[in-house]
VOSEDO-692270 format. One record per residue: residue in three letters; x, y, z of N, C-alpha, C, O in turn. Coordinates in steps of 0.2 Angstrom, whole numbers, padded with zeros to 4 digits, always signed. Layout:
# residues N
AlaXYZXYZXYZXYZ;...
# end
This chain:
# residues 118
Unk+0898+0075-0496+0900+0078-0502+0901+0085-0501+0897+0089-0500;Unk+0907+0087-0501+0909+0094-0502+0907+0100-0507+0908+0100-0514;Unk+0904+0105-0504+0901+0108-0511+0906+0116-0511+0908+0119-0506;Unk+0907+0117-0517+0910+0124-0519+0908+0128-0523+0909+0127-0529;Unk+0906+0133-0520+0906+0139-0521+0909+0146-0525+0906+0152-0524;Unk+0913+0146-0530+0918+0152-0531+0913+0159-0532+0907+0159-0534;Unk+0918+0164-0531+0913+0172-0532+0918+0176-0534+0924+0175-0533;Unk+0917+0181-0538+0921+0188-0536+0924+0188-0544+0926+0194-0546;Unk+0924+0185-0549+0927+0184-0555+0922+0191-0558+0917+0193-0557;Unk+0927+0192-0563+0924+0198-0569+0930+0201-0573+0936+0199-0572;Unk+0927+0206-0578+0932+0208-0579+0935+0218-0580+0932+0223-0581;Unk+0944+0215-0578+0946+0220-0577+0953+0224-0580+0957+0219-0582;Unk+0955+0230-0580+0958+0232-0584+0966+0228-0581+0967+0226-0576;Unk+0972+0228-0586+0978+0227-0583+0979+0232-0578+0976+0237-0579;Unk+0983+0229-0573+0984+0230-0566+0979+0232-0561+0980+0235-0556;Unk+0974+0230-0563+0967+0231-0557+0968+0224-0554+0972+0220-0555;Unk+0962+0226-0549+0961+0220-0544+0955+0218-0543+0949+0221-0544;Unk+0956+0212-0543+0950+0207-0539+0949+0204-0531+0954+0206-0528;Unk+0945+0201-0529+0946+0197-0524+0939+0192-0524+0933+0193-0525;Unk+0943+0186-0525+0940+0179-0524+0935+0175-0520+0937+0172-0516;Unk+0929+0176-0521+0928+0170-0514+0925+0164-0516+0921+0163-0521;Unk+0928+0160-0510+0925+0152-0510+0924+0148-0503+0928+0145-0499;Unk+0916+0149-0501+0912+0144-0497+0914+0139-0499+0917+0138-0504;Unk+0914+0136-0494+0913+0128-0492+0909+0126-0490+0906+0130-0486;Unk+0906+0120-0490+0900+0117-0486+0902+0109-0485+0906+0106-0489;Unk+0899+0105-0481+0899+0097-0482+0906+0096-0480+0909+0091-0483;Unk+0908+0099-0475+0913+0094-0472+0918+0099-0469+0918+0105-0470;Unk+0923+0097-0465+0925+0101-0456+0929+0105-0461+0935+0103-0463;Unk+0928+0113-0463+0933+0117-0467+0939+0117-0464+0945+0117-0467;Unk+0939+0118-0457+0945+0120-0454+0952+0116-0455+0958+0118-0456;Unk+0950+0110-0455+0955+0106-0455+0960+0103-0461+0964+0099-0462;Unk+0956+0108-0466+0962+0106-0474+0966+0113-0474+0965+0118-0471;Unk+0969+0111-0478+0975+0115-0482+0967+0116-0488+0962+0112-0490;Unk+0971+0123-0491+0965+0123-0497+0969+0128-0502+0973+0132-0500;Unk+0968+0128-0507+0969+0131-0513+0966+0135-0519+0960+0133-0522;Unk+0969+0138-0521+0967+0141-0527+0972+0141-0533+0977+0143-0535;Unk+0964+0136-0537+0967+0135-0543+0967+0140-0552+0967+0146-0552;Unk+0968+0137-0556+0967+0142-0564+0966+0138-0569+0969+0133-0569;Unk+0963+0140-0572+0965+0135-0580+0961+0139-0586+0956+0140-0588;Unk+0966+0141-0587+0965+0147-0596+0964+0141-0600+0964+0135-0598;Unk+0962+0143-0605+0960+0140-0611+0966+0137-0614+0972+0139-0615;Unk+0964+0130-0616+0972+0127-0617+0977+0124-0614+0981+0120-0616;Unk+0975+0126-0609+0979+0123-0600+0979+0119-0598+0974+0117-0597;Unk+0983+0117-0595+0980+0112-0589+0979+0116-0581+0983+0121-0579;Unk+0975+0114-0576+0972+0116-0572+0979+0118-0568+0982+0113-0568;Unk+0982+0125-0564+0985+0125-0562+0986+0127-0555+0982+0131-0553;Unk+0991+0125-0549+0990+0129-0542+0991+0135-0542+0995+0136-0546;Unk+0989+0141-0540+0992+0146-0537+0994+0150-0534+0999+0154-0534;Unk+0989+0146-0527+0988+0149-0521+0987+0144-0515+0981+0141-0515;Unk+0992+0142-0511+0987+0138-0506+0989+0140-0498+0994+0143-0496;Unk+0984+0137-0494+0984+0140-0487+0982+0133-0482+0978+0129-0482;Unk+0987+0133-0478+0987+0128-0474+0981+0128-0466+0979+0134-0465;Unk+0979+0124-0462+0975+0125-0460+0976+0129-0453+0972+0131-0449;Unk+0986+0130-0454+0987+0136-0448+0989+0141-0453+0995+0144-0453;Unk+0985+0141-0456+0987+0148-0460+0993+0149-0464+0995+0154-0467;Unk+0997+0144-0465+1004+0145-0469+1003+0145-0475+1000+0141-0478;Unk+1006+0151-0479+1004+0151-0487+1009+0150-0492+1015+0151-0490;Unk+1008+0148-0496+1013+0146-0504+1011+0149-0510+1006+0147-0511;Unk+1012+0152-0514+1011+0153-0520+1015+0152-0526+1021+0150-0525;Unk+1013+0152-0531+1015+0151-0537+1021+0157-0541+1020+0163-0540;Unk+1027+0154-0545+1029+0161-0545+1026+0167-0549+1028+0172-0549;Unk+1022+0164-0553+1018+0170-0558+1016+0172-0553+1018+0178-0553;Unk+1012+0170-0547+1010+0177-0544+1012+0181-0537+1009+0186-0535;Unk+1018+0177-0535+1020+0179-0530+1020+0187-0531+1019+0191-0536;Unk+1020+0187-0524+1020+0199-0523+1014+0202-0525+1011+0207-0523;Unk+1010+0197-0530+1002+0201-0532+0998+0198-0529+0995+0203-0526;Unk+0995+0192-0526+0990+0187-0525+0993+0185-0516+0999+0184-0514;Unk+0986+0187-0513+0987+0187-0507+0981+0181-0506+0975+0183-0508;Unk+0983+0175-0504+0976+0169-0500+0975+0170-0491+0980+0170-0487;Unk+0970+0170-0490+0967+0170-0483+0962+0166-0483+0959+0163-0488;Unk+0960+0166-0476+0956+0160-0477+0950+0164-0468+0954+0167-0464;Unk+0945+0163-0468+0938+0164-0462+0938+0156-0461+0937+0152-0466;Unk+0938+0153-0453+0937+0148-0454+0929+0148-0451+0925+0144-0452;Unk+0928+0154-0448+0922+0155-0447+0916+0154-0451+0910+0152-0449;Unk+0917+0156-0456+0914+0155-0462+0916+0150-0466+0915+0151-0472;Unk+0918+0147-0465+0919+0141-0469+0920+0145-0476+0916+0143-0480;Unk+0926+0150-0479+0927+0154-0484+0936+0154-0486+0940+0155-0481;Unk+0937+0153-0492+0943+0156-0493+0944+0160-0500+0941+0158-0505;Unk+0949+0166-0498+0948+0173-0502+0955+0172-0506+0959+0168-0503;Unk+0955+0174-0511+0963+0180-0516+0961+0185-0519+0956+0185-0524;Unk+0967+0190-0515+0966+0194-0516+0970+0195-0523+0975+0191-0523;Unk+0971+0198-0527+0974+0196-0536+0973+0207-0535+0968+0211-0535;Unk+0981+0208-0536+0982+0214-0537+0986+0213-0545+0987+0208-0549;Unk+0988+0220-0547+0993+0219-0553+0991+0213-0558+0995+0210-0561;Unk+0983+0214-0559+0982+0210-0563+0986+0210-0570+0988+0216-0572;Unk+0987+0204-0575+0988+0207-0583+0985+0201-0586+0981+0198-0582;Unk+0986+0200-0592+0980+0198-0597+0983+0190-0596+0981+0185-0599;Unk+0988+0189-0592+0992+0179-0591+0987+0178-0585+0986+0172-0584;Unk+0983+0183-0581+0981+0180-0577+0974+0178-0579+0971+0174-0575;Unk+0970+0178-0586+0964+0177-0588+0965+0170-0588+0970+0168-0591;Unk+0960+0167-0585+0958+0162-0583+0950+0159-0578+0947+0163-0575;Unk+0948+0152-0579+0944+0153-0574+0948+0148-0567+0952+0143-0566;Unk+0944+0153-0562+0946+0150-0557+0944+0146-0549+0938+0147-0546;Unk+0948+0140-0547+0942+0138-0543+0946+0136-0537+0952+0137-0537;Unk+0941+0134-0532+0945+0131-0525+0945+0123-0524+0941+0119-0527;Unk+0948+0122-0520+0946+0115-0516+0953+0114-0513+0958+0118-0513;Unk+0951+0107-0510+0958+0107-0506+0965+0104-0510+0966+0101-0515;Unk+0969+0107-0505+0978+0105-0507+0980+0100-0504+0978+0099-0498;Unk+0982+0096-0507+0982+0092-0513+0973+0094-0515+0968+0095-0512;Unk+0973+0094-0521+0964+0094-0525+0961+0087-0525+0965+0083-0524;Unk+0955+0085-0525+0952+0081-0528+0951+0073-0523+0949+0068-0526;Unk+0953+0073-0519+0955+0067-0513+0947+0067-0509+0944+0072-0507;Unk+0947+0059-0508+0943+0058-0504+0935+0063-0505+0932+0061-0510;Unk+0932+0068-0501+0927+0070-0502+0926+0076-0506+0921+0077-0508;Unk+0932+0081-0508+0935+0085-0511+0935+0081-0520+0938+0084-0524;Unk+0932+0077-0521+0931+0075-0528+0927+0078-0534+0927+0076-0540;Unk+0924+0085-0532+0923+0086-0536+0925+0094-0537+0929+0097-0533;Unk+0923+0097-0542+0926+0105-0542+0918+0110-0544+0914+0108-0549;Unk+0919+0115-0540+0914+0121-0543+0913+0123-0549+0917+0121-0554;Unk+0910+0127-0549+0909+0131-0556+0914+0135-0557+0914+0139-0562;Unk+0920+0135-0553+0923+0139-0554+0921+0149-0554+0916+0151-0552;Unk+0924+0153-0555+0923+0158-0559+0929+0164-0564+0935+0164-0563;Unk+0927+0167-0569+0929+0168-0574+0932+0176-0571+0928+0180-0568;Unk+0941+0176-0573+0944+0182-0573+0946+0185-0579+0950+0183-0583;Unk+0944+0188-0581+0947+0191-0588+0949+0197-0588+0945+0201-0586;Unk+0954+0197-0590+0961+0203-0590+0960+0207-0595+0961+0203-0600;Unk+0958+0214-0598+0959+0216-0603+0959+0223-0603+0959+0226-0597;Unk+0959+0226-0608+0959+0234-0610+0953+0235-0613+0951+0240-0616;
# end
């Protein structure tokens, strides 16, 4: 069973920054593609961010040019970086892998909470 981790949420003024982290445990990290998710209130849970396991990245268009994903495979960790924050990115946020929810990736973390404000 895969266990996740998420860290780094809090909150921050428009246009500040964050940076995300999310352990892995419970299974070979290197070899998935992994992502980063959202789900504001009211939402449904959304992609934003994902990283393949030779490092190819994609994002979502809300965040393209702000949100940088990296991934340590040494550490079995993957980061975003979230520049240019504003109050659409308040959300909580979580990881697992891309595609979500498959196979040992069936479950999701506690996530952690971003909130955008003044």
């Amino acid at each position: 069973q895969v266990q996740l981790v998420e860290s780094g949420g809090g909150l921050v003024q428009p246009g500040g920054s964050l940076r995300l982290s999310c352990v892995v445990s419970g299974t070979i990290f290197s070899l998935y593609a992994m992502g980063w998710y959202r789900q504001a209130p009211g939402k449904q849970r959304e992609l934003v961010a994902g990283i393949t396991s030779g490092g190819s990245t994609n994002y979502a268009d809300s965040v393209k040019g702000r949100f940088t994903v990296s991934r340590d495979n040494a550490k079995n960790t993957v980061y975003l970086q979230m520049n240019s924050l504003n109050a659409e990115d308040t959300a909580v946020y979580y990881c697992n892998a891309d595609p979500p929810g498959l196979g040992p990736w069936d479950s999701w973390g506690q996530g952690t909470q971003v909130t955008v404000s003044s």
